[in-house]
C-alpha positions in Angstrom: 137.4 31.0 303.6 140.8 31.4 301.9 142.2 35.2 301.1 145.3 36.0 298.8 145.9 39.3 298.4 148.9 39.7 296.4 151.1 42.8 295.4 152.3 42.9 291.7 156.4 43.3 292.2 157.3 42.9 288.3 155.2 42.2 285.3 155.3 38.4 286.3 156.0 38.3 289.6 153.4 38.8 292.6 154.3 38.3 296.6 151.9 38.8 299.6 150.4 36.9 302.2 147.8 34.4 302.7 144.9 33.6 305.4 142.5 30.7 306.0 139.3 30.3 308.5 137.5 27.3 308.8 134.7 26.7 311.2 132.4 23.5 311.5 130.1 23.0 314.5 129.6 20.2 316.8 127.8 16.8 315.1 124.9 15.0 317.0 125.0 12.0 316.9 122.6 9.1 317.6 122.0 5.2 317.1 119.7 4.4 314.1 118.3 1.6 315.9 117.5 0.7 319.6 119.3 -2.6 319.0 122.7 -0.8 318.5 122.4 0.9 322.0 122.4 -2.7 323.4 125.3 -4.2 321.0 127.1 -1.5 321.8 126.4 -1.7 326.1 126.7 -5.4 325.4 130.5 -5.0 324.1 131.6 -2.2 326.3 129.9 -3.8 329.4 128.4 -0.9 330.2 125.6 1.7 328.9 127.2 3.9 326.4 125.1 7.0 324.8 125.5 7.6 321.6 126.5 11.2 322.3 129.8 10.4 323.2 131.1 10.4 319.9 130.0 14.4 319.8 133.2 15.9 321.3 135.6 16.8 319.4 133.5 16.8 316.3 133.1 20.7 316.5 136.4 22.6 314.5 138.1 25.9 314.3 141.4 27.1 312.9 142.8 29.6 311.9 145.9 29.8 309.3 148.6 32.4 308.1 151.7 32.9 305.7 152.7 33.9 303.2 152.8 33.6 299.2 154.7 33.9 295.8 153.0 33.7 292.1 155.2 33.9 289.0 153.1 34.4 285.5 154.0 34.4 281.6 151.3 33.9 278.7 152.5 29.8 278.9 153.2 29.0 282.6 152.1 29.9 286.0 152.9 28.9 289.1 152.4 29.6 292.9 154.3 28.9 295.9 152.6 29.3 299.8 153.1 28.3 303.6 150.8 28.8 306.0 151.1 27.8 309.5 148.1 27.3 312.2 147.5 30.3 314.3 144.7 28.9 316.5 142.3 26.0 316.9 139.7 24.1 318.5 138.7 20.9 318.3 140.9 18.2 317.2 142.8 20.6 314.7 146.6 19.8 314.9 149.1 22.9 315.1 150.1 22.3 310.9 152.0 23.7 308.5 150.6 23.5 305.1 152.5 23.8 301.9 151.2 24.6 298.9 152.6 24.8 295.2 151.2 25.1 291.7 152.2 24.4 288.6 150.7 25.1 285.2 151.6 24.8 281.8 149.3 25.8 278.9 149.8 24.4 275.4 147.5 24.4 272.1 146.6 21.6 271.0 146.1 22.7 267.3 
């Protein structure tokens, strides 16, 4: 879930600040067929459940900043950073930048 509430400084010009949340649980994972727990036992040298593979499937962060917006009846564009807050998981501490640009021209 992304919000972007955004105050309207000039006619074309909007500033304001910017969250994200993303949550995704844990995956289970299993072999399809018995003869992949012994390939795989065979290779390591050792028993290996398939479950192993589950940690660190589960993620949570947690993103803030910050955003611009500039507006006329041909262009529009956007401008936002947002750094991460708090994670869990394998969710690297990132900084995210994001900009837009659009142009809109009739064709005939």
């Amino acid at each position: 879930m992304d919000v972007a509430p955004l105050v309207r400084l000039a006619p074309q010009f909007a500033a304001g600040f910017t969250a994200g949340y993303f949550s995704s649980s844990a995956i289970t994972t299993r072999f399809s067929l018995p003869q992949d727990s012994v390939a795989l036992a065979t290779r390591m040298g050792f028993p290996t459940p398939a479950s192993v593979l589950d940690e660190g499937t589960g993620q949570r962060w947690l993103r803030l900043g910050f955003a611009v917006t500039y507006h006329t009846p041909g262009v529009e564009g956007g401008f936002s950073i947002e750094q991460t807050v708090s994670g869990a998981g394998l969710v690297p501490g990132a900084t995210v930048y994001r900009l837009v640009l659009r142009a809109t021209r009739k064709l005939f």
